[in-house]
C-alpha positions in Angstrom: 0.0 0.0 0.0 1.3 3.1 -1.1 -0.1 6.9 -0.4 -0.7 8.4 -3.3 2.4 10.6 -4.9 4.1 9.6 -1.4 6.7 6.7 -3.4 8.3 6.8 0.3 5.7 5.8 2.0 5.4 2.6 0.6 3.8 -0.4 3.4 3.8 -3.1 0.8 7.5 -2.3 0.2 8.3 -2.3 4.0 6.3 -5.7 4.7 8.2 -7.3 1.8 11.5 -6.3 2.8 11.3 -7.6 6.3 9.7 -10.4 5.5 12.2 -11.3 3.1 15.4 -10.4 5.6 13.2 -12.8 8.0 13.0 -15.8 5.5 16.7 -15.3 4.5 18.2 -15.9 8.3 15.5 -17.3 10.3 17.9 -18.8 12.6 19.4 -15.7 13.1 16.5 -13.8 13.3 15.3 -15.4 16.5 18.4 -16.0 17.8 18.7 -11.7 17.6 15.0 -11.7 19.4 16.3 -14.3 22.2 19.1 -11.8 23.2 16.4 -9.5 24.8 13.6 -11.7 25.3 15.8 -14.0 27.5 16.4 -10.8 30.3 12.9 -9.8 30.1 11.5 -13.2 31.0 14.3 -13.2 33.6 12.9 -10.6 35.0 9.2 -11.2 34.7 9.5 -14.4 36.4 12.1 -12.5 39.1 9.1 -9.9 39.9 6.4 -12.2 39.6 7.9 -14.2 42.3 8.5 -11.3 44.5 4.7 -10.2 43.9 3.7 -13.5 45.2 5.9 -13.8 48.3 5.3 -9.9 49.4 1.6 -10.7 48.7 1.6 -13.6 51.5 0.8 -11.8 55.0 3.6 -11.9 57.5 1.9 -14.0 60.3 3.6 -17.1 61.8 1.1 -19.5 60.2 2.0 -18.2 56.8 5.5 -19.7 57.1 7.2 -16.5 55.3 8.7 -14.4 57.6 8.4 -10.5 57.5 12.0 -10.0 56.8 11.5 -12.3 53.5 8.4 -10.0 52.3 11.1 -6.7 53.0 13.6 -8.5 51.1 11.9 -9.5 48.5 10.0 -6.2 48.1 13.9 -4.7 47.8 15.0 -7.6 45.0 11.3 -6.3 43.1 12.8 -3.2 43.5 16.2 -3.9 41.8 14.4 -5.9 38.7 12.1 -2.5 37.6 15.9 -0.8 37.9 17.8 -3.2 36.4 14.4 -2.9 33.6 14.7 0.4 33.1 18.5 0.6 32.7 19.0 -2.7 30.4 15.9 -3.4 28.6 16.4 0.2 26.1 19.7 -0.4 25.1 19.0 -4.2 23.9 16.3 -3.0 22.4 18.1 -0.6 20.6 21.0 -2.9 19.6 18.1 -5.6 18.1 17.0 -2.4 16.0 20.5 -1.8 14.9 20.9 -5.3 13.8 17.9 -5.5 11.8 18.4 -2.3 10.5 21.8 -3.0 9.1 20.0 -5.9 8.0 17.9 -4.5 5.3 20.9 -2.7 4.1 22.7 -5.1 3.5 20.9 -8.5 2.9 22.2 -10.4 5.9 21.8 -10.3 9.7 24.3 -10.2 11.7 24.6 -10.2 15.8 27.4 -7.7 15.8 25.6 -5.0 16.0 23.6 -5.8 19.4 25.9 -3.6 21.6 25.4 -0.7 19.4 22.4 0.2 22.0 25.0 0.1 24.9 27.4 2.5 22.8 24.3 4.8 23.0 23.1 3.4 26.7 23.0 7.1 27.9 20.6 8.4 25.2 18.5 5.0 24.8 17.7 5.1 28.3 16.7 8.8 29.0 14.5 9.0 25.7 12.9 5.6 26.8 12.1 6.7 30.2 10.3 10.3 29.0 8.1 8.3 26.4 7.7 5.7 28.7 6.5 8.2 31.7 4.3 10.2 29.1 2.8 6.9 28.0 2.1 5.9 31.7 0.5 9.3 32.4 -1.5 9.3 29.7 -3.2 5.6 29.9 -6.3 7.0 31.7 -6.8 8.7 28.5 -6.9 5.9 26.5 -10.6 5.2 27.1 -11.2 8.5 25.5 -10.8 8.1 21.5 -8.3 11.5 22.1 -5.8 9.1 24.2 -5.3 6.7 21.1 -3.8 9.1 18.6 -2.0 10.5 21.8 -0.9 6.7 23.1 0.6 5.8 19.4 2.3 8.6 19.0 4.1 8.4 21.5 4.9 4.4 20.9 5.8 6.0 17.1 8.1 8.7 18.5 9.6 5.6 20.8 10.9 3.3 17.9 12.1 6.0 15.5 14.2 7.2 18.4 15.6 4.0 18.7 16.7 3.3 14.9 18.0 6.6 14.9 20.2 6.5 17.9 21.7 3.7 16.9 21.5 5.1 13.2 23.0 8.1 13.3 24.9 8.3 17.5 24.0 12.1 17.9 21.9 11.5 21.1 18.7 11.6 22.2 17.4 15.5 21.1 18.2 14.8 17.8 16.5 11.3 17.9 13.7 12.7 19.1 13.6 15.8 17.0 14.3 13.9 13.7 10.6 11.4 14.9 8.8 14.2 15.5 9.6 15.5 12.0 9.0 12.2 10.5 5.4 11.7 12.6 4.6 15.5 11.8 4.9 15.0 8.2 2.1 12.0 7.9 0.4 12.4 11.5 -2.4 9.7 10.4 -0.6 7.4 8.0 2.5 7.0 11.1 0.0 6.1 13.8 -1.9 3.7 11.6 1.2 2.1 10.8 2.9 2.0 14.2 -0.9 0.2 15.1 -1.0 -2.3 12.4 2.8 -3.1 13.2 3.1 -3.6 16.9 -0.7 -5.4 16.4 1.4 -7.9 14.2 4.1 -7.9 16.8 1.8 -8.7 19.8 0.0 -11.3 17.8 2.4 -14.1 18.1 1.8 -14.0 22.5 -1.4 -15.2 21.0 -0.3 -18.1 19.6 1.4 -20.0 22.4 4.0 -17.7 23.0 6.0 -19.4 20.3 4.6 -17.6 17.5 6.3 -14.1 19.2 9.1 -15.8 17.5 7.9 -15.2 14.3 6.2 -12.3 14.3 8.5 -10.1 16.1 11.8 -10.6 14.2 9.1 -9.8 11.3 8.2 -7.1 13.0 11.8 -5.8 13.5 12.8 -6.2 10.2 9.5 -4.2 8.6 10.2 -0.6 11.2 14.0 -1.1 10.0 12.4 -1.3 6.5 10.5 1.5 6.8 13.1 3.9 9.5 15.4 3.1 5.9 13.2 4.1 3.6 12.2 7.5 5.5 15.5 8.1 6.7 16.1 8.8 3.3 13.5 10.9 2.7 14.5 13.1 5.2 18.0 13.3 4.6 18.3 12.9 0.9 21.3 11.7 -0.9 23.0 14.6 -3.1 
C-alpha cells in the first residue's frame, strides 16, 4: 500500500523487505529476538515471584517471615531498575541489527551492543516516552488518548533506529521522529498500530509464534526507519 504521490511511504515495500530479511536468516533472526527476550522473562518471572511472596501476610502461620516479604520487596525493586537501565539499550541494539540488515541483505549479531554505545541516550528517551505513555493511559478510554498513546509508541521506535543510526543523542532522535510523525500524522500512527498489532500477535499463539512475528516485525520498522530516513535526509 502506497499513499498516493508519497513513493516513500510505501507499506507493501516495508512488509516485503522484512519479510524477506526474516526468510533469509531465520535462525538468526530469533536467535537476535532471544538476546532481549531472555532478560525480560528473567525478570518477569524474578518480579512475579517477589509479587507472590510480598503478597503472603507476614503471620507465623503463613510460614514466610516479615524480613522475606522486605527482602523481596527490595530484589522487586532492583528488577524494575535493572528494567529500566537494560531493557532500552538491547532493544536498541536488536533495532540496529535488523536495521543493518535491510541494508545489507544479511543479519548479523554484531551490531547488538550498538544500543550500549548509545546506553546514555537509549535510556533517557525511553524513560520520558515511557512516563508520558504511563501518564497518559487513563486517556486511553477517550478516543483522544489513542492518537495521543501511538504517538508516543511512534516517536519511541524511531528514536531508537535513529540513535543507533546516526549516534547524535537523544534531542536529535527525538527531533528527527517528530519531523517524520509530523509529516504524515495519520498514516504513522496507523502504521505503528497495524505493526506492533502484528508484533503482539504471536503472545497469541502459544508464546511461540512471538518468535515469528517479532523478528518480522523488527525487520519491517527497519524497512520503513530506511526508507524515511532517506527521505528526510536525501542523498546529493
Amino acid at each position: 500500500m502506497s499513499v498516493a504521490g508519497d513513493g516513500a511511504f510505501d507499506i507493501g515495500k516495508w512488509v516485503s523487505a522484512g519479510w524477506a530479511l526474516f526468510l533469509r536468516d531465520i535462525a538468526m533472526s530469533v536467535a537476535i529476538l532471544l538476546v532481549v527476550i531472555a532478560p525480560i522473562v528473567c525478570l518477569c518471572v524474578v518480579g512475579y515471584l517477589g509479587v507472590i511472596v510480598m503478597a503472603i501476610p507476614g503471620e507465623p502461620q503463613s510460614g514466610v517471615p516479615r524480613v522475606v516479604s522486605t527482602v523481596m520487596g527490595a530484589v522487586l525493586g532492583a528488577v524494575v531498575l535493572i528494567a529500566g537501565l537494560v531493557v532500552p539499550a538491547l532493544q536498541a541494539g536488536v533495532s540496529s541489527c535488523f536495521l543493518n540488515g535491510i541494508r545489507t541483505g544479511r543479519l548479523k549479531a554484531d551490531s547488538l551492543w550498538a544500543g550500549f554505545r548509545h546506553w546514555w541516550a537509549c535510556t533517557w528517551v525511553c524513560g520520558l516516552l515511557t512516563g508520558g505513555t504511563i501518564l497518559c493511559l487513563p486517556l486511553g478510554f477517550l478516543l483522544v488518548g489513542i492518537p495521543l498513546l501511538l504517538g508516543l509508541n511512534t516517536l519511541y521506535w524511531i528514536s531508537l533506529f535513529r540513535i543507533v543510526d546516526k549516534g547524535r543523542g537523544g534531542m536529535e532522535a527525538l527531533s528527527f521522529a517528530y519531523r517524520v510523525l509530523r509529516r504524515r500524522l495519520w498514516s504513522m500512527l496507523v502504521y505503528s498500530l497495524l505493526v506492533f498489532s502484528l508484533m503482539t500477535v504471536g503472545v497469541m499463539a502459544m508464546y511461540i509464534g512471538v518468535l515469528i512475528s517479532v523478528p518480522l516485525g523488527y525487520g519491517i520498522l527497519a524497512a520503513s526507519y530506511d526508507s524515511l530516513s532517506k527521505e528526510q535526509e536525501p542523498t546529493p
